[in-house]
C-alpha positions as CSV (number, residue, x, y, z in Angstrom):
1,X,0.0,0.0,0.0
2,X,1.3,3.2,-1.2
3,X,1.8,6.3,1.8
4,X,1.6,9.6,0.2
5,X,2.5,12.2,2.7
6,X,-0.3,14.9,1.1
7,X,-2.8,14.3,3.4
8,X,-0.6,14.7,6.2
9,X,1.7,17.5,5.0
10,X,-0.5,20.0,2.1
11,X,-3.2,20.4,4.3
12,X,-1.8,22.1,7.4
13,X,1.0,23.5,6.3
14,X,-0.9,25.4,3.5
15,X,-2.9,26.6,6.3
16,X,-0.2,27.4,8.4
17,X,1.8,29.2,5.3
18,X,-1.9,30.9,4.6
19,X,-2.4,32.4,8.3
20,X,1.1,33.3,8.3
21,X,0.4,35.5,5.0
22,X,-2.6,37.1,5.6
23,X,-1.5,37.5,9.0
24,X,1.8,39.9,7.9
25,X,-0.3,41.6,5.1
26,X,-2.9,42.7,7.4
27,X,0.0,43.7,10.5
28,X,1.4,45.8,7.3
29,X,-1.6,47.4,6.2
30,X,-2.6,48.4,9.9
31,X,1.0,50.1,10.3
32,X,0.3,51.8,7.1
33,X,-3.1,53.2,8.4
34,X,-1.3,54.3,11.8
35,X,1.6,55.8,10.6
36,X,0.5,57.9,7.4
37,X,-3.6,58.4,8.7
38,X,-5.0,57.8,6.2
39,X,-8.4,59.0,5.2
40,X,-11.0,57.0,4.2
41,X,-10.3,57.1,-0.1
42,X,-7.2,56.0,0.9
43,X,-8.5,53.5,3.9
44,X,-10.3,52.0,1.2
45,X,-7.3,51.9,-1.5
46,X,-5.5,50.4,1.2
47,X,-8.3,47.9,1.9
48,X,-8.4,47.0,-2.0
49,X,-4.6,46.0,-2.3
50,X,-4.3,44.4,1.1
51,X,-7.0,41.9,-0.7
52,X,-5.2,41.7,-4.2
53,X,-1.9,41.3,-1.9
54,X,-3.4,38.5,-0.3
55,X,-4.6,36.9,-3.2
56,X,-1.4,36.9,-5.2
57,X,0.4,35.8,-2.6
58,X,-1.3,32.8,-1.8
59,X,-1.7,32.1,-5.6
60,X,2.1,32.0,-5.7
61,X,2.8,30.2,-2.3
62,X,0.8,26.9,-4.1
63,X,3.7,26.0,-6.5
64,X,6.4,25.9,-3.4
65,X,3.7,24.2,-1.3
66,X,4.2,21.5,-4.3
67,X,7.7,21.2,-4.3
68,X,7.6,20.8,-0.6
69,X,5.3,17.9,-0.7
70,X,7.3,16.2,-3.7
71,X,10.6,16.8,-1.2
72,X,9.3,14.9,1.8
73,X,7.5,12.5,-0.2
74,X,11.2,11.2,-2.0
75,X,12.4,11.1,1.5
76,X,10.3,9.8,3.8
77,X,7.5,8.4,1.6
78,X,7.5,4.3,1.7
79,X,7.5,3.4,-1.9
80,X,5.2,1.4,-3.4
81,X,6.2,-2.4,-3.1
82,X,6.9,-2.0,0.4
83,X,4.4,-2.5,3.1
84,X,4.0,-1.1,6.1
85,X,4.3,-3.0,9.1
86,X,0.7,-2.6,10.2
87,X,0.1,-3.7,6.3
88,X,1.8,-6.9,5.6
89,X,-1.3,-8.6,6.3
90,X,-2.4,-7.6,2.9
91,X,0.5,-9.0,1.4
92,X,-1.2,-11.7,0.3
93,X,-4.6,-10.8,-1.5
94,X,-7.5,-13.8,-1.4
95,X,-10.4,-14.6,-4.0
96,X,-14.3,-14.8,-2.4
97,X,-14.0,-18.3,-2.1
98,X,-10.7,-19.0,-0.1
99,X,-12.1,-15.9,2.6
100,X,-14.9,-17.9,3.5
101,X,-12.8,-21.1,3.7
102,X,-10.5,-18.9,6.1
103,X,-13.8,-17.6,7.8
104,X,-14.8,-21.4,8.3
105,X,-11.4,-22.2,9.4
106,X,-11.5,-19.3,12.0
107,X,-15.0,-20.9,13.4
108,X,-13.9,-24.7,13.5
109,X,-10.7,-23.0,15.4
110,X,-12.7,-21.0,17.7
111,X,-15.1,-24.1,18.2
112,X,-11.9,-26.1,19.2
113,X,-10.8,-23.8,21.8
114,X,-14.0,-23.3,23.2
115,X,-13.9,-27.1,23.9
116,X,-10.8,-27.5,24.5
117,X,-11.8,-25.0,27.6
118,X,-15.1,-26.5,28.9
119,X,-12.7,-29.8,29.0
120,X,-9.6,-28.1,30.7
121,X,-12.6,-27.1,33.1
122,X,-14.1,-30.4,34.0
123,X,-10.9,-32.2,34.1
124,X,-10.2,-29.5,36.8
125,X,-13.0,-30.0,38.3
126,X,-12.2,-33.8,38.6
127,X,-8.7,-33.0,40.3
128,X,-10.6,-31.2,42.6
129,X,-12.6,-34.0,43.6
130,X,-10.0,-36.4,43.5
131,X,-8.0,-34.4,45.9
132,X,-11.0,-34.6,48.3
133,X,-11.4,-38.4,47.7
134,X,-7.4,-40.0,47.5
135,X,-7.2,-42.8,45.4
136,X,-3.5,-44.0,45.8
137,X,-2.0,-45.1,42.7
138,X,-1.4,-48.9,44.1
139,X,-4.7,-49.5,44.3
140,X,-6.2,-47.9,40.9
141,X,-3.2,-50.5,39.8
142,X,-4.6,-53.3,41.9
143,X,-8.4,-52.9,40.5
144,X,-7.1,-52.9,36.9
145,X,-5.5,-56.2,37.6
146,X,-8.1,-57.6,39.1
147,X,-10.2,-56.4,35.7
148,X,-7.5,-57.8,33.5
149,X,-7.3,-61.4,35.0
150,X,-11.3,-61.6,35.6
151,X,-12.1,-65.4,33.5
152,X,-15.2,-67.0,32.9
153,X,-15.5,-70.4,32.7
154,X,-17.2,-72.1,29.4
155,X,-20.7,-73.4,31.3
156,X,-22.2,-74.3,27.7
157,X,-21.9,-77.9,28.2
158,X,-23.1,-77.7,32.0
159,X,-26.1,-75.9,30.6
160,X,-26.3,-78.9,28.0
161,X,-26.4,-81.6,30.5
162,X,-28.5,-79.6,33.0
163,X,-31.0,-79.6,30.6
164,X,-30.6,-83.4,29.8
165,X,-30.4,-84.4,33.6
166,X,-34.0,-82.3,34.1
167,X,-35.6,-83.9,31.0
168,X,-34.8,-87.4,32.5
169,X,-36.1,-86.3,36.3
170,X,-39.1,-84.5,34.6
171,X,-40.0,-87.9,33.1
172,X,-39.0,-90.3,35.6
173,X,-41.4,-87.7,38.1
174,X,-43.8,-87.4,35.8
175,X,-44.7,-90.3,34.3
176,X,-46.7,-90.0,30.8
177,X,-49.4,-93.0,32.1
178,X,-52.4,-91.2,33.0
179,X,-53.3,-91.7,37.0
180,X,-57.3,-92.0,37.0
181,X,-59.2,-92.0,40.3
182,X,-59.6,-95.8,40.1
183,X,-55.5,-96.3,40.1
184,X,-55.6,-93.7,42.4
185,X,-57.5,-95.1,45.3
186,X,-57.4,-98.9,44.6
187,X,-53.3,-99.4,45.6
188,X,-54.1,-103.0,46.0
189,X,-53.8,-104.6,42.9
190,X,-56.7,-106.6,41.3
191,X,-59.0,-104.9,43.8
192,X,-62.2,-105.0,42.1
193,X,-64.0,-101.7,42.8
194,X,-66.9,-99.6,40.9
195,X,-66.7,-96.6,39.9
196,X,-69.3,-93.9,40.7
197,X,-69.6,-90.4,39.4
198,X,-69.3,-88.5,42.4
199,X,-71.7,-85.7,41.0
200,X,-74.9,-87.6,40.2
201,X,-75.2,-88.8,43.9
């Protein structure tokens, strides 16, 4: 980014060079006045070139206020391929596209820290309670052992002749031979007995 010194330089010092000319005119015209009193004709004579004084003046003062500028600008001026130090950001210029991919960039970043606080503020959280509840490293050593060596046996074939063992009990309990109320009551074998239907007596 090019610096031209104009806007910091033409401005006020072309005032300052313009006050300072108007200023001696008008101290000159004044002494004028007191020292010859002059009557009015004159006063306004006076007042007249006092204004064409000022005006040719400042006309010619422009040109120098020019050459000024063009001498501080050759030496103190940062030419244009150099950048300024609060510039170099813009040393490298980026298309529509690749801004918002920076944009989105920014916002995954942002979204990372943000994170990367709430978890830096539970895990401090955690030493906190871990301080009021010791857990000495032997025995967090000692439980993951016991963890690690935990073995369960293979009971598949236990369940397998469970199941066989209750199937025989179940029938040898149960037999399949239907028991009537004549087996029932008559345990003496060839006990000849009739059979009433309880209900129609």
């Amino acid at each position: 980014m090019k610096c031209s010194c104009l806007a910091f330089i033409q401005e006020p010092l072309k005032s300052i060079v313009s006050e300072r000319i108007l200023s001696t005119i008008e101290k000159m015209c004044q002494t004028i006045e007191k020292t010859y009193k002059l009557n009015s004709e004159n006063l306004t004579v006076l007042k007249t070139n006092q204004k064409n004084l000022e005006t040719t003046y400042l006309k010619e003062a422009m040109p120098h206020l020019k050459n000024i500028e063009n001498i501080v600008n050759k030496y103190v001026a940062v030419p244009s391929n150099v950048l300024l130090e609060e510039d170099k950001y813009q040393r490298i210029q980026y298309n529509d596209t690749e801004f918002e991919n920076i944009n989105q960039r920014l916002e995954d970043l942002q979204q990372r820290a943000k994170n990367a606080t709430i978890l830096n503020t539970v895990l401090k959280e955690e030493l906190q309670t871990l301080d009021q509840f010791p857990i000495s490293e032997e025995s967090v050593n000692k439980m993951c052992n016991v963890v690690e060596n935990l073995t369960c046996s293979d009971i598949n074939e236990n369940i397998y002749q469970l199941l066989e063992d209750y199937k025989q009990f179940s029938t040898s309990l149960f037999d399949t031979t239907q028991i009537t109320t004549k087996i029932k009551y008559n345990t003496v074998d060839n006990l000849k007995c009739k059979e009433f239907d309880l209900s129609t007596l």
